[in-house]
MARKOLMAR-327224 format. One line per field, with one value per residue (C-alpha): x, y, z; residue in three letters; residue number from 1. Coordinates in nm, 4 decimals. Each point is the difference from the previous one (the first is absolute). Example, Ala and Ser with C-alpha at 12.3 -4.5 7.8 and 13.67 -1.06 7.14 Angstrom:
! MARKOLMAR-327224
px c(1.2300/0.1370)
py c(-0.4500/0.3440)
pz c(0.7800/-0.0660)
aa c(ALA/SER)
i c(1/2)
This chain:
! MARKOLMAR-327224
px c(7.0744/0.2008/0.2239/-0.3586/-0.0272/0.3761/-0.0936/-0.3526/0.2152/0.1524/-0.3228/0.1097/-0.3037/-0.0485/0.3101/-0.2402/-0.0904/0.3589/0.1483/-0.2944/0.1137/0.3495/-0.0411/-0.1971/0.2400/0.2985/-0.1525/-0.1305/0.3047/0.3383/0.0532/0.2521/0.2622/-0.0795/0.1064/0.2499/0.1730/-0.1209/0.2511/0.2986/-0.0872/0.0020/0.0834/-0.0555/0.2416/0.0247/0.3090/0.0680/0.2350/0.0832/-0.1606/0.0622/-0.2608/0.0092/-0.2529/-0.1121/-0.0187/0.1386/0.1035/-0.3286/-0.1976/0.1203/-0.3055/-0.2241/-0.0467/0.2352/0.0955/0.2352/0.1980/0.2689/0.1775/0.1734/0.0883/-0.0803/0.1917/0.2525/-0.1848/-0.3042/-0.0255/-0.3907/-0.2715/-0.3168/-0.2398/0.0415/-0.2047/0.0801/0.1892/0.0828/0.2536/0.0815/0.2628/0.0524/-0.1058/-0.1588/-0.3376/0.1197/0.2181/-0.0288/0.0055/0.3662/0.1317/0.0688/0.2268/0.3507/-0.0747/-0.1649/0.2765/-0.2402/-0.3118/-0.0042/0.1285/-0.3347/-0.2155/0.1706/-0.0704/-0.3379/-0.0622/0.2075/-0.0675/-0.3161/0.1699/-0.0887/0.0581/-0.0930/-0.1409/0.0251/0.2367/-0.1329/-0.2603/0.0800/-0.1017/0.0922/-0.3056/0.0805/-0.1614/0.1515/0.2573/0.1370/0.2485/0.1843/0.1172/0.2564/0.1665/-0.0438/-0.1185/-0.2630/-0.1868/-0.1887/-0.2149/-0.0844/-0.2650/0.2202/-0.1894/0.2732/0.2278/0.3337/0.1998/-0.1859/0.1308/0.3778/-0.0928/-0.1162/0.3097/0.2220/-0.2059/-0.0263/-0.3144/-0.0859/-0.2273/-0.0998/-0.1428/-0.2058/-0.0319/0.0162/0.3102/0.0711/0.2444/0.3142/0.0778/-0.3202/0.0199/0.0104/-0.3874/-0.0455/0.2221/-0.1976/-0.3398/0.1185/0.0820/-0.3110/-0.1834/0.1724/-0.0439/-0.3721/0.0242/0.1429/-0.2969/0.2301/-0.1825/0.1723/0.3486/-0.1974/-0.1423/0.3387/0.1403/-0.2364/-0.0029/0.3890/-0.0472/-0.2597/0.2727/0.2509/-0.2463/-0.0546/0.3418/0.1208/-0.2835/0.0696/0.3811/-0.1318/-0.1870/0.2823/0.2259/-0.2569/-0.2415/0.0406/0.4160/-0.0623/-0.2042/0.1228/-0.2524/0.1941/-0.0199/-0.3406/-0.2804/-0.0930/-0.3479/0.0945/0.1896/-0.2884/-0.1745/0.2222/0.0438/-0.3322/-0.1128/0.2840/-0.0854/-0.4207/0.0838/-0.1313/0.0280/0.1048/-0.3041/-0.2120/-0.1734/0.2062/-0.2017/-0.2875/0.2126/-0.1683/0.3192/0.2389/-0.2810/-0.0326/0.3982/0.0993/-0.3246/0.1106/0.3719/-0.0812/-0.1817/0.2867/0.2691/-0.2105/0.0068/0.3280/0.1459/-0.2226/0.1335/0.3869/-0.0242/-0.1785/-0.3016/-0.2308/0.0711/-0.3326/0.0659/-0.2051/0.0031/-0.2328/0.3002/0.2554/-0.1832/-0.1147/0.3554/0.0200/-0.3152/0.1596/0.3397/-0.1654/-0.2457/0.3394/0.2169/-0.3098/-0.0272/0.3366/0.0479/-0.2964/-0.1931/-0.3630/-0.2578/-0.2056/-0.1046/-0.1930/0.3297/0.2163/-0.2540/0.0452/0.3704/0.0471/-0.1956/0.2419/0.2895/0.0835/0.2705)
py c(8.2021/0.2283/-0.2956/-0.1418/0.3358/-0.0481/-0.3720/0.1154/0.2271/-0.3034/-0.1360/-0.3352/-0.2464/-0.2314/0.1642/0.1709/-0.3524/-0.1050/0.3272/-0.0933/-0.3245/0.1023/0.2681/-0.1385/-0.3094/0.2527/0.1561/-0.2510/-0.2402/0.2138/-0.1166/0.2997/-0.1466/-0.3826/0.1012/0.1688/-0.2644/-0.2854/0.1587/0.0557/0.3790/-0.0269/-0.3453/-0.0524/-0.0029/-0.0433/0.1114/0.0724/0.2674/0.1112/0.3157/0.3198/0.1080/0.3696/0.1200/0.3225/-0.1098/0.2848/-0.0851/0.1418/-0.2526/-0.3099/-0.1619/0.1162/-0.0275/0.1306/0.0053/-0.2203/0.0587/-0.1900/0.0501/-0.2831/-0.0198/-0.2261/-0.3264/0.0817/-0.2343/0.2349/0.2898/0.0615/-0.0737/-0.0820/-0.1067/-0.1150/-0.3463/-0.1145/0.2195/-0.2259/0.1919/-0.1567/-0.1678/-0.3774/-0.2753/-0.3603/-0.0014/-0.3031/0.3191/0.2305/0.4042/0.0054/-0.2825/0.0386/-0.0794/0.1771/0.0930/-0.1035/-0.0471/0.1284/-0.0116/-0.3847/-0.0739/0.2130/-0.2359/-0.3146/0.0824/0.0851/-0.3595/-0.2024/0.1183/0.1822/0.3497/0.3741/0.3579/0.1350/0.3801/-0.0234/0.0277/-0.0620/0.2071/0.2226/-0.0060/0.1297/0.0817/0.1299/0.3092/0.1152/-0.1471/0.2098/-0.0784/0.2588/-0.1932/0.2840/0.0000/-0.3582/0.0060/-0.1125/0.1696/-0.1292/0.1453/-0.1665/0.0566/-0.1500/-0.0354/-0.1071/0.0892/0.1452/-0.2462/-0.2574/0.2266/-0.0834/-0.3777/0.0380/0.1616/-0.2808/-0.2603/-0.0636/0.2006/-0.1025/0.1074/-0.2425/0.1277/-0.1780/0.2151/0.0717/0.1613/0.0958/-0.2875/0.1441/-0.2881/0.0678/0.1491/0.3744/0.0966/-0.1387/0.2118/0.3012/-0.1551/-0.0227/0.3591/0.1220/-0.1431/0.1323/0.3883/-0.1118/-0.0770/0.3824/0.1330/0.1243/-0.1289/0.1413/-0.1712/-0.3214/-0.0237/0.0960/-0.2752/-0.2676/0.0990/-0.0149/-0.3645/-0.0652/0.1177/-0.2422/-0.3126/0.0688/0.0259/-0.3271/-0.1769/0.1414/-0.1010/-0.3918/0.0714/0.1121/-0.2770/-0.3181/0.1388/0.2545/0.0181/0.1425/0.2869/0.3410/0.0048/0.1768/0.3225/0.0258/0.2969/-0.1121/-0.0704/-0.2451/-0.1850/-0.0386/-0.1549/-0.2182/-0.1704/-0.0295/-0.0963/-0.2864/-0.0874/-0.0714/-0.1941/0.2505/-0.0474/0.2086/0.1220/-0.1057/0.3075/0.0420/0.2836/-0.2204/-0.2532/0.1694/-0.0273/0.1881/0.3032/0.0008/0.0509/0.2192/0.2077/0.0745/0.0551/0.2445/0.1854/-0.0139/0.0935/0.3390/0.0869/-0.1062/0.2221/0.2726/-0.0666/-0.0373/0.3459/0.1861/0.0632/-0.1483/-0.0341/-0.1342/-0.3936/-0.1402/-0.3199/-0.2110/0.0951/-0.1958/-0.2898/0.0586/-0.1413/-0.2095/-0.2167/-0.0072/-0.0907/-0.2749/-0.1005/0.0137/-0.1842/-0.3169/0.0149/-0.0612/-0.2680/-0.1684/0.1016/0.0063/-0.0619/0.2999/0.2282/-0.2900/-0.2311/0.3139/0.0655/-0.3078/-0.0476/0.3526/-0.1901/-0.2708/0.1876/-0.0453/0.0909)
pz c(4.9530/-0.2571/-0.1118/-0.1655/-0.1725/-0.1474/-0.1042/-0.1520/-0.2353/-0.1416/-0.1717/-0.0159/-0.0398/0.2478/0.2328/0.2714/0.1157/0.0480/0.1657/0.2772/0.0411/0.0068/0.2691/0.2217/0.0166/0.0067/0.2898/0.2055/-0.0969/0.0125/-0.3240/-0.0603/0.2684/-0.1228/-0.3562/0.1284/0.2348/-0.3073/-0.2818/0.2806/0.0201/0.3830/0.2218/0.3450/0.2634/0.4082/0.2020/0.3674/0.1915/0.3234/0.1211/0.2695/0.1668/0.1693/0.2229/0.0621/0.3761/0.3055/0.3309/0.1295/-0.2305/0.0835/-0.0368/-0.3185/-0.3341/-0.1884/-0.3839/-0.1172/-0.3129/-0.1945/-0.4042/-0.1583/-0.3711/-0.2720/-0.0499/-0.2905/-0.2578/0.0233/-0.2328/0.0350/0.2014/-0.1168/0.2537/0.3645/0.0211/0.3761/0.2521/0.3678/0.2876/0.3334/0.1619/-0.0456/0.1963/0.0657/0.0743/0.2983/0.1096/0.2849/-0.1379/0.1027/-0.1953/-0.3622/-0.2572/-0.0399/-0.3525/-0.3184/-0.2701/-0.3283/-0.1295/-0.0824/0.3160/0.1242/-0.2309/0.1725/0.3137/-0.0582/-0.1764/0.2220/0.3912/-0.0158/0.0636/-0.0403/0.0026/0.3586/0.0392/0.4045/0.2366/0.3363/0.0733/-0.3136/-0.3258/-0.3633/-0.2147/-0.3938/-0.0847/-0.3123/-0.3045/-0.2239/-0.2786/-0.2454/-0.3443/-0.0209/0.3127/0.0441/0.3634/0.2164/0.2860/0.2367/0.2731/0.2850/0.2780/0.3397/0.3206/0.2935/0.2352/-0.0879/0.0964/-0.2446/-0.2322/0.0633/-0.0080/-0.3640/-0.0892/0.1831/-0.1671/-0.3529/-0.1634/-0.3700/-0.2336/-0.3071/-0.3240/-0.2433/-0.3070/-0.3446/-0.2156/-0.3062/-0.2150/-0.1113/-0.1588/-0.2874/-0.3191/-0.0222/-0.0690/0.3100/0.1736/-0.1485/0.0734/0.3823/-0.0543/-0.1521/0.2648/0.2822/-0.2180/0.0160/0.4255/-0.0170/-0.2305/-0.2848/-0.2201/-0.3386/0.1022/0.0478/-0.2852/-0.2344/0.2382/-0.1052/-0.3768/0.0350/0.1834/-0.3415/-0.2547/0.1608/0.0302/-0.3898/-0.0765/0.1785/-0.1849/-0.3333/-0.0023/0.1041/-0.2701/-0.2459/0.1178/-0.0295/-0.2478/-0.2054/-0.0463/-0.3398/0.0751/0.1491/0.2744/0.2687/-0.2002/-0.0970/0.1925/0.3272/-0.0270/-0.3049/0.2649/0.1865/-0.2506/-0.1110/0.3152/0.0792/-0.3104/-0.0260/0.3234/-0.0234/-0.3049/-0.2542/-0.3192/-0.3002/-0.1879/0.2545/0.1160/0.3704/0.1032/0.0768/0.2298/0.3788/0.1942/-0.2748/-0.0105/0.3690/0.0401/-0.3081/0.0509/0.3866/-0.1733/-0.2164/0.2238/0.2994/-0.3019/-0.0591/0.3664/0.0859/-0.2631/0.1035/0.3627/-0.1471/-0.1863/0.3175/-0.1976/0.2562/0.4227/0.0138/0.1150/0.2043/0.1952/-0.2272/-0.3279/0.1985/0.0597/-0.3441/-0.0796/0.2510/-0.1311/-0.3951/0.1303/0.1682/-0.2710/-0.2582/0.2298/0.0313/-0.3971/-0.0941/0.2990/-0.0513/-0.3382/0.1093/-0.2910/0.0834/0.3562/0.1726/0.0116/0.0661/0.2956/0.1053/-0.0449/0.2188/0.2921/-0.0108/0.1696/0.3009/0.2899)
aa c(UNK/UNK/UNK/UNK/UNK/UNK/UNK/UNK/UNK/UNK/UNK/UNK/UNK/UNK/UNK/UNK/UNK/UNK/UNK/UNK/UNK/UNK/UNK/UNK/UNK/UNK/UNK/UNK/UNK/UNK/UNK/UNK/UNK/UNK/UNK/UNK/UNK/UNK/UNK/UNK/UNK/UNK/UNK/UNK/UNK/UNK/UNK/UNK/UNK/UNK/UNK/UNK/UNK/UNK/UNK/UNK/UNK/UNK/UNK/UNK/UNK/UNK/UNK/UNK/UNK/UNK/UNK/UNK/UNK/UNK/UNK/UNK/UNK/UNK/UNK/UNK/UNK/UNK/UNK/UNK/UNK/UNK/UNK/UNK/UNK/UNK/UNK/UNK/UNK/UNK/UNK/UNK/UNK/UNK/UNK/UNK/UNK/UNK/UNK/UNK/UNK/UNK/UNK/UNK/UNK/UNK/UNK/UNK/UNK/UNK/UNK/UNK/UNK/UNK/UNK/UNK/UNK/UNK/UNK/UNK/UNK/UNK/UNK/UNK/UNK/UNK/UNK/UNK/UNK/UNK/UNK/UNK/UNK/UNK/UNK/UNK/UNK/UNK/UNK/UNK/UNK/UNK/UNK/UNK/UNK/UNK/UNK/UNK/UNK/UNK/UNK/UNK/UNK/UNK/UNK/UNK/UNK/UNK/UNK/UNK/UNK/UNK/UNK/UNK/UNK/UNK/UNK/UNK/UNK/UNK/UNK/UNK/UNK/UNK/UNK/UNK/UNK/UNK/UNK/UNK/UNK/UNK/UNK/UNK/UNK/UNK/UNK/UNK/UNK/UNK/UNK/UNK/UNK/UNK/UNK/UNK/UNK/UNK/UNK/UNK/UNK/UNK/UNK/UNK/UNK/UNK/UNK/UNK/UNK/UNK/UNK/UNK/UNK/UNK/UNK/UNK/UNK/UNK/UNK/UNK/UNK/UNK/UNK/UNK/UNK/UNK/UNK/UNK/UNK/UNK/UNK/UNK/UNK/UNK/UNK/UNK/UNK/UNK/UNK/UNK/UNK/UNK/UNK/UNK/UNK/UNK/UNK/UNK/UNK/UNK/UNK/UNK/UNK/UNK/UNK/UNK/UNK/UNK/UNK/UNK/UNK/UNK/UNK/UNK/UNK/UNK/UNK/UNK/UNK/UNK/UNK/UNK/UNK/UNK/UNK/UNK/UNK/UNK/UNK/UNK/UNK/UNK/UNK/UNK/UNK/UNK/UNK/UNK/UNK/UNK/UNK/UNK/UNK/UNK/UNK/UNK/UNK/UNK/UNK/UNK/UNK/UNK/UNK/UNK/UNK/UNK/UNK/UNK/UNK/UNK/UNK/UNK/UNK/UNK/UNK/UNK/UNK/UNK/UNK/UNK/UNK/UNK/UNK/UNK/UNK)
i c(1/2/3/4/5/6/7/8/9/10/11/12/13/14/15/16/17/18/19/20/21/22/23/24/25/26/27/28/29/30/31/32/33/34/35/36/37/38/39/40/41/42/43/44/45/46/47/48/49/50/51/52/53/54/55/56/57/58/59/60/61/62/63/64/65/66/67/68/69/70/71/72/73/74/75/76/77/78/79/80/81/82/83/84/85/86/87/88/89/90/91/92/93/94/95/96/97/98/99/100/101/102/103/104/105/106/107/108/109/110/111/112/113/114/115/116/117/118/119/120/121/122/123/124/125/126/127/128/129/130/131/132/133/134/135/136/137/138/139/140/141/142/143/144/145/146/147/148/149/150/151/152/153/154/155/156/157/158/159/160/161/162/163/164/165/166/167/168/169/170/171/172/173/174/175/176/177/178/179/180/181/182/183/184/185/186/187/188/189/190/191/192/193/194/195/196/197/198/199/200/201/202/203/204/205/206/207/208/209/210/211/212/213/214/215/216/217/218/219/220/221/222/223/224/225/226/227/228/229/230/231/232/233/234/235/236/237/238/239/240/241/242/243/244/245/246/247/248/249/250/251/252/253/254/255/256/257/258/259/260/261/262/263/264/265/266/267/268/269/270/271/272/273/274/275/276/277/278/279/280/281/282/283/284/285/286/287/288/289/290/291/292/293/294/295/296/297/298/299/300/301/302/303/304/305/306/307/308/309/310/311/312/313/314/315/316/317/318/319/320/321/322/323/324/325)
Protein backbone atom coordinates (compact mmCIF):
# COMPACT_ATOMS: atom_id res chain seq x y z
CA UNK A 1 0.00 0.00 0.00
CA UNK A 2 1.55 3.57 -0.86
CA UNK A 3 1.23 4.76 2.81
CA UNK A 4 4.21 1.89 3.47
CA UNK A 5 6.17 3.62 0.74
CA UNK A 6 5.69 7.17 2.67
CA UNK A 7 6.69 5.39 6.08
CA UNK A 8 9.77 3.49 4.36
CA UNK A 9 11.06 7.08 3.50
CA UNK A 10 11.32 7.77 7.10
CA UNK A 11 14.20 5.25 7.83
CA UNK A 12 13.52 4.96 11.29
CA UNK A 13 15.05 1.65 12.76
CA UNK A 14 12.87 -0.62 14.12
CA UNK A 15 9.54 1.66 12.93
CA UNK A 16 8.41 -0.78 9.96
CA UNK A 17 7.48 -3.33 12.65
CA UNK A 18 5.30 -0.92 14.55
CA UNK A 19 3.46 0.90 11.56
CA UNK A 20 2.29 -3.02 10.85
CA UNK A 21 1.10 -3.46 14.07
CA UNK A 22 -0.48 -0.18 14.15
CA UNK A 23 -2.41 -0.58 10.87
CA UNK A 24 -3.59 -3.63 11.00
CA UNK A 25 -5.13 -2.87 14.52
CA UNK A 26 -6.34 0.56 13.06
CA UNK A 27 -8.04 -1.28 10.44
CA UNK A 28 -9.48 -4.14 11.84
CA UNK A 29 -10.26 -2.12 15.20
CA UNK A 30 -11.74 1.47 14.21
CA UNK A 31 -9.23 2.76 16.26
CA UNK A 32 -9.59 6.25 14.40
CA UNK A 33 -13.31 6.81 15.85
CA UNK A 34 -12.21 5.19 19.44
CA UNK A 35 -9.47 7.88 19.73
CA UNK A 36 -11.60 10.09 18.59
CA UNK A 37 -14.72 9.60 20.94
CA UNK A 38 -11.72 8.74 23.99
CA UNK A 39 -10.24 12.56 23.99
CA UNK A 40 -14.05 14.15 23.65
CA UNK A 41 -13.47 14.77 19.85
CA UNK A 42 -16.88 13.16 19.13
CA UNK A 43 -19.54 11.67 22.00
CA UNK A 44 -22.38 9.63 21.45
CA UNK A 45 -25.82 10.59 21.52
CA UNK A 46 -29.57 9.01 20.96
CA UNK A 47 -32.68 11.21 20.34
CA UNK A 48 -36.16 10.59 18.94
CA UNK A 49 -38.69 12.80 16.69
CA UNK A 50 -41.82 12.63 15.10
CA UNK A 51 -41.85 12.00 11.41
CA UNK A 52 -44.22 12.65 7.97
CA UNK A 53 -44.38 10.22 5.78
CA UNK A 54 -45.57 11.02 1.97
CA UNK A 55 -46.25 8.47 -0.45
CA UNK A 56 -45.98 8.51 -3.91
CA UNK A 57 -49.31 6.44 -3.90
CA UNK A 58 -52.38 7.46 -6.89
CA UNK A 59 -55.86 6.68 -6.64
CA UNK A 60 -55.35 3.96 -9.24
CA UNK A 61 -52.64 2.27 -6.92
CA UNK A 62 -54.22 1.77 -3.92
CA UNK A 63 -52.63 -1.25 -3.24
CA UNK A 64 -48.68 -1.41 -4.17
CA UNK A 65 -45.54 -0.58 -3.21
CA UNK A 66 -44.85 2.63 -3.24
CA UNK A 67 -41.90 4.98 -2.03
CA UNK A 68 -42.16 6.58 0.99
CA UNK A 69 -40.26 9.70 1.83
CA UNK A 70 -39.97 12.00 4.87
CA UNK A 71 -37.18 15.29 5.96
CA UNK A 72 -36.85 16.29 9.48
CA UNK A 73 -34.01 18.44 10.86
CA UNK A 74 -31.45 17.99 13.39
CA UNK A 75 -32.20 18.56 17.09
CA UNK A 76 -30.73 22.13 17.82
CA UNK A 77 -27.82 20.73 20.09
CA UNK A 78 -26.40 18.98 16.96
CA UNK A 79 -23.96 20.80 14.81
CA UNK A 80 -22.40 17.62 13.00
CA UNK A 81 -22.99 14.27 12.36
CA UNK A 82 -20.57 11.78 12.47
CA UNK A 83 -21.80 8.36 12.10
CA UNK A 84 -25.31 6.82 12.36
CA UNK A 85 -24.88 3.72 14.89
CA UNK A 86 -28.67 2.46 15.23
CA UNK A 87 -31.56 3.87 13.13
CA UNK A 88 -35.40 2.24 14.53
CA UNK A 89 -38.93 3.94 12.78
CA UNK A 90 -42.39 2.70 13.62
CA UNK A 91 -45.19 3.61 15.54
CA UNK A 92 -45.38 2.80 19.28
CA UNK A 93 -46.88 0.10 21.01
CA UNK A 94 -47.06 -2.86 23.69
CA UNK A 95 -46.16 -5.98 22.51
CA UNK A 96 -49.62 -7.31 24.91
CA UNK A 97 -51.30 -4.72 22.34
CA UNK A 98 -53.46 -5.22 19.41
CA UNK A 99 -51.90 -3.10 16.05
CA UNK A 100 -54.49 -0.43 16.83
CA UNK A 101 -53.64 0.38 20.31
CA UNK A 102 -50.73 2.55 21.08
CA UNK A 103 -49.59 5.17 23.13
CA UNK A 104 -50.69 8.92 22.64
CA UNK A 105 -47.15 10.06 22.45
CA UNK A 106 -43.68 9.56 23.73
CA UNK A 107 -42.62 12.76 25.66
CA UNK A 108 -38.49 12.55 24.60
CA UNK A 109 -35.92 10.42 24.11
CA UNK A 110 -35.53 9.25 27.85
CA UNK A 111 -38.98 8.79 28.11
CA UNK A 112 -38.33 6.30 24.84
CA UNK A 113 -35.52 4.53 26.96
CA UNK A 114 -38.12 4.08 29.93
CA UNK A 115 -40.49 2.55 28.16
CA UNK A 116 -38.33 0.28 26.53
CA UNK A 117 -36.82 -0.90 30.10
CA UNK A 118 -39.93 -0.81 32.02
CA UNK A 119 -42.96 -2.49 29.74
CA UNK A 120 -41.18 -4.37 27.16
CA UNK A 121 -42.21 -1.89 24.28
CA UNK A 122 -41.09 -1.05 20.68
CA UNK A 123 -41.05 0.78 17.55
CA UNK A 124 -43.65 -0.92 15.12
CA UNK A 125 -42.99 -0.81 11.10
CA UNK A 126 -46.70 -2.30 10.37
CA UNK A 127 -49.85 -1.16 10.22
CA UNK A 128 -52.26 -3.85 9.54
CA UNK A 129 -51.51 -5.53 6.68
CA UNK A 130 -48.91 -2.77 5.66
CA UNK A 131 -45.57 -2.34 6.24
CA UNK A 132 -42.67 0.37 6.24
CA UNK A 133 -39.29 -1.02 5.12
CA UNK A 134 -36.07 1.71 5.16
CA UNK A 135 -34.28 1.87 2.05
CA UNK A 136 -32.12 4.81 2.23
CA UNK A 137 -30.77 7.62 5.12
CA UNK A 138 -29.23 10.45 4.16
CA UNK A 139 -28.00 13.34 6.32
CA UNK A 140 -26.44 16.84 5.10
CA UNK A 141 -24.13 18.46 8.10
CA UNK A 142 -24.87 21.76 6.30
CA UNK A 143 -28.40 21.90 6.00
CA UNK A 144 -28.92 20.00 9.06
CA UNK A 145 -31.57 17.59 7.73
CA UNK A 146 -32.36 14.10 7.44
CA UNK A 147 -33.86 12.05 4.60
CA UNK A 148 -35.20 9.04 4.63
CA UNK A 149 -36.47 6.70 1.97
CA UNK A 150 -38.75 4.23 2.53
CA UNK A 151 -39.92 1.13 0.52
CA UNK A 152 -44.08 1.05 1.69
CA UNK A 153 -46.06 -1.95 0.65
CA UNK A 154 -50.01 -1.24 1.70
CA UNK A 155 -53.06 0.06 0.96
CA UNK A 156 -53.69 3.75 0.83
CA UNK A 157 -55.69 4.11 3.45
CA UNK A 158 -52.92 2.55 5.89
CA UNK A 159 -51.26 5.43 4.78
CA UNK A 160 -53.65 8.02 6.50
CA UNK A 161 -53.50 5.84 9.73
CA UNK A 162 -49.72 6.47 9.95
CA UNK A 163 -50.21 10.02 9.61
CA UNK A 164 -53.12 10.09 12.39
CA UNK A 165 -50.93 8.05 14.60
CA UNK A 166 -47.76 8.99 16.00
CA UNK A 167 -44.68 7.77 13.63
CA UNK A 168 -41.11 8.14 15.26
CA UNK A 169 -37.90 7.58 14.19
CA UNK A 170 -34.96 7.05 16.90
CA UNK A 171 -31.32 7.63 16.12
CA UNK A 172 -28.39 6.21 17.77
CA UNK A 173 -25.34 7.98 16.47
CA UNK A 174 -22.31 9.76 16.73
CA UNK A 175 -21.69 13.82 16.71
CA UNK A 176 -19.23 15.99 16.81
CA UNK A 177 -18.74 17.80 20.73
CA UNK A 178 -19.07 21.42 20.62
CA UNK A 179 -18.30 21.61 23.90
CA UNK A 180 -14.22 20.34 23.05
CA UNK A 181 -11.36 22.34 22.55
CA UNK A 182 -10.87 23.93 19.19
CA UNK A 183 -8.38 21.33 17.32
CA UNK A 184 -11.03 19.19 17.68
CA UNK A 185 -13.39 21.16 15.95
CA UNK A 186 -10.88 21.24 12.97
CA UNK A 187 -10.10 17.52 13.20
CA UNK A 188 -14.04 16.90 12.79
CA UNK A 189 -13.61 19.16 9.87
CA UNK A 190 -10.71 17.63 8.21
CA UNK A 191 -12.33 14.50 8.31
CA UNK A 192 -15.50 15.32 6.89
CA UNK A 193 -13.01 17.29 3.74
CA UNK A 194 -11.53 13.70 3.62
CA UNK A 195 -15.47 11.91 3.33
CA UNK A 196 -15.62 14.62 0.27
CA UNK A 197 -12.09 13.56 -1.25
CA UNK A 198 -10.53 17.09 -0.99
CA UNK A 199 -7.86 15.95 0.21
CA UNK A 200 -5.55 19.28 0.28
CA UNK A 201 -8.22 21.13 2.63
CA UNK A 202 -8.03 18.08 4.88
CA UNK A 203 -4.88 17.93 5.40
CA UNK A 204 -4.29 22.06 6.11
CA UNK A 205 -7.29 21.24 8.46
CA UNK A 206 -5.52 18.67 10.49
CA UNK A 207 -2.09 20.53 10.52
CA UNK A 208 -4.22 23.58 11.73
CA UNK A 209 -5.95 21.08 14.48
CA UNK A 210 -1.80 20.02 15.17
CA UNK A 211 -0.71 23.76 15.54
CA UNK A 212 -3.51 24.30 18.11
CA UNK A 213 -2.93 20.94 20.18
CA UNK A 214 0.82 22.29 20.37
CA UNK A 215 -0.06 25.55 21.34
CA UNK A 216 -2.50 24.61 24.26
CA UNK A 217 0.28 22.31 25.52
CA UNK A 218 3.03 24.76 25.26
CA UNK A 219 1.19 27.57 27.33
CA UNK A 220 0.51 24.57 30.28
CA UNK A 221 3.83 24.35 29.75
CA UNK A 222 4.79 28.11 30.18
CA UNK A 223 2.45 28.48 33.10
CA UNK A 224 3.60 25.25 35.35
CA UNK A 225 7.03 24.74 33.98
CA UNK A 226 8.90 26.87 32.28
CA UNK A 227 7.40 30.59 33.46
CA UNK A 228 10.81 31.97 32.82
CA UNK A 229 11.36 31.05 29.38
CA UNK A 230 9.80 32.77 26.23
CA UNK A 231 8.55 29.59 24.74
CA UNK A 232 5.45 30.81 23.01
CA UNK A 233 7.61 32.66 20.49
CA UNK A 234 10.06 30.30 19.49
CA UNK A 235 9.94 28.31 15.44
CA UNK A 236 7.38 25.81 15.36
CA UNK A 237 9.16 22.74 15.05
CA UNK A 238 11.19 23.82 18.36
CA UNK A 239 7.80 23.65 19.95
CA UNK A 240 7.45 20.35 18.98
CA UNK A 241 10.33 19.30 20.53
CA UNK A 242 10.07 20.77 23.47
CA UNK A 243 6.93 19.24 24.38
CA UNK A 244 7.74 16.04 23.46
CA UNK A 245 10.91 15.97 24.80
CA UNK A 246 9.56 17.36 28.35
CA UNK A 247 7.02 15.03 28.08
CA UNK A 248 9.11 11.33 27.55
CA UNK A 249 11.23 12.51 30.36
CA UNK A 250 14.31 13.38 28.30
CA UNK A 251 16.95 14.70 29.63
CA UNK A 252 19.31 17.56 28.78
CA UNK A 253 22.48 16.23 27.23
CA UNK A 254 21.12 13.05 26.93
CA UNK A 255 21.19 12.30 23.29
CA UNK A 256 17.01 12.71 22.58
CA UNK A 257 17.30 11.68 19.11
CA UNK A 258 17.74 8.14 20.09
CA UNK A 259 14.50 8.05 22.47
CA UNK A 260 12.09 5.77 19.45
CA UNK A 261 8.88 7.56 20.16
CA UNK A 262 10.37 11.36 19.83
CA UNK A 263 12.05 10.21 16.23
CA UNK A 264 8.95 8.47 15.20
CA UNK A 265 6.80 11.83 15.81
CA UNK A 266 9.26 14.71 14.86
CA UNK A 267 10.51 12.58 11.86
CA UNK A 268 6.66 12.25 10.52
CA UNK A 269 6.52 16.26 11.55
CA UNK A 270 9.03 17.36 9.61
CA UNK A 271 8.07 15.66 6.80
CA UNK A 272 4.09 16.81 7.02
CA UNK A 273 5.59 20.61 7.72
CA UNK A 274 7.41 20.37 4.12
CA UNK A 275 4.22 19.30 2.41
CA UNK A 276 1.85 21.29 4.15
CA UNK A 277 3.70 24.40 3.20
CA UNK A 278 4.07 23.16 -0.23
CA UNK A 279 0.20 22.58 -0.14
CA UNK A 280 -0.33 26.26 1.72
CA UNK A 281 1.75 28.11 -1.06
CA UNK A 282 -0.05 26.05 -4.11
CA UNK A 283 3.14 24.56 -5.09
CA UNK A 284 1.81 21.05 -5.05
CA UNK A 285 -2.27 19.83 -5.60
CA UNK A 286 -0.98 16.49 -5.38
CA UNK A 287 -2.67 15.09 -1.85
CA UNK A 288 -3.65 12.03 -1.69
CA UNK A 289 -5.69 10.07 0.77
CA UNK A 290 -2.80 8.23 2.60
CA UNK A 291 -1.21 12.41 3.45
CA UNK A 292 -4.33 13.01 5.50
CA UNK A 293 -4.28 10.15 7.48
CA UNK A 294 -0.66 10.78 7.47
CA UNK A 295 -1.73 13.53 10.03
CA UNK A 296 -4.23 11.91 11.38
CA UNK A 297 -1.82 8.97 12.77
CA UNK A 298 0.92 11.85 14.31
CA UNK A 299 -1.89 13.83 15.82
CA UNK A 300 -2.86 10.74 17.44
CA UNK A 301 0.57 9.38 18.32
CA UNK A 302 1.29 13.30 19.86
CA UNK A 303 -1.91 13.50 21.61
CA UNK A 304 -1.05 9.59 23.53
CA UNK A 305 2.59 11.00 24.32
CA UNK A 306 1.81 13.95 26.12
CA UNK A 307 -1.30 12.15 27.97
CA UNK A 308 0.36 9.24 28.78
CA UNK A 309 4.33 9.36 28.12
CA UNK A 310 5.06 5.91 26.71
CA UNK A 311 8.76 4.69 27.26
CA UNK A 312 9.25 3.77 23.67
CA UNK A 313 6.81 2.34 20.36
CA UNK A 314 5.91 -1.06 22.02
CA UNK A 315 4.06 0.78 25.10
CA UNK A 316 2.77 3.51 22.68
CA UNK A 317 1.40 0.46 20.58
CA UNK A 318 -0.02 -0.75 23.28
CA UNK A 319 -1.38 2.34 24.93
CA UNK A 320 -3.20 3.20 21.27
CA UNK A 321 -5.05 -0.32 21.70
CA UNK A 322 -6.33 0.72 24.94
CA UNK A 323 -8.98 3.18 23.64
CA UNK A 324 -12.07 2.50 23.54
CA UNK A 325 -15.79 3.95 22.77
Amino acid sequence: MSFFKNYKRIKLRGTMSFFKNYYRYKNDDNLVDKFLIHVGVLKRIAFLDKINIKTNHTLDSRECRAVGKTTFSYPEEIEHIYSILNLKHGLFKEEVFNNEDYPDVIRDVEHFHELEETINISLDNKVNECSLHLDDTKFDNYTKEFELTFDFRGELHDVDIIQEKNYYVYCDAIIANNESPYWCSLVVQAILFQKEKKYDTALLFLFSAFDNLITLEIEKLVNSFYKEFNLKNLEFGKKVSILLKHHLKVNPGENDEEHPVRSLIYKIYTELYELRNAVAHGKIRSIIVDHVDYCLDMLIFTYTTINYNPKDNVILLKQLKSYKS
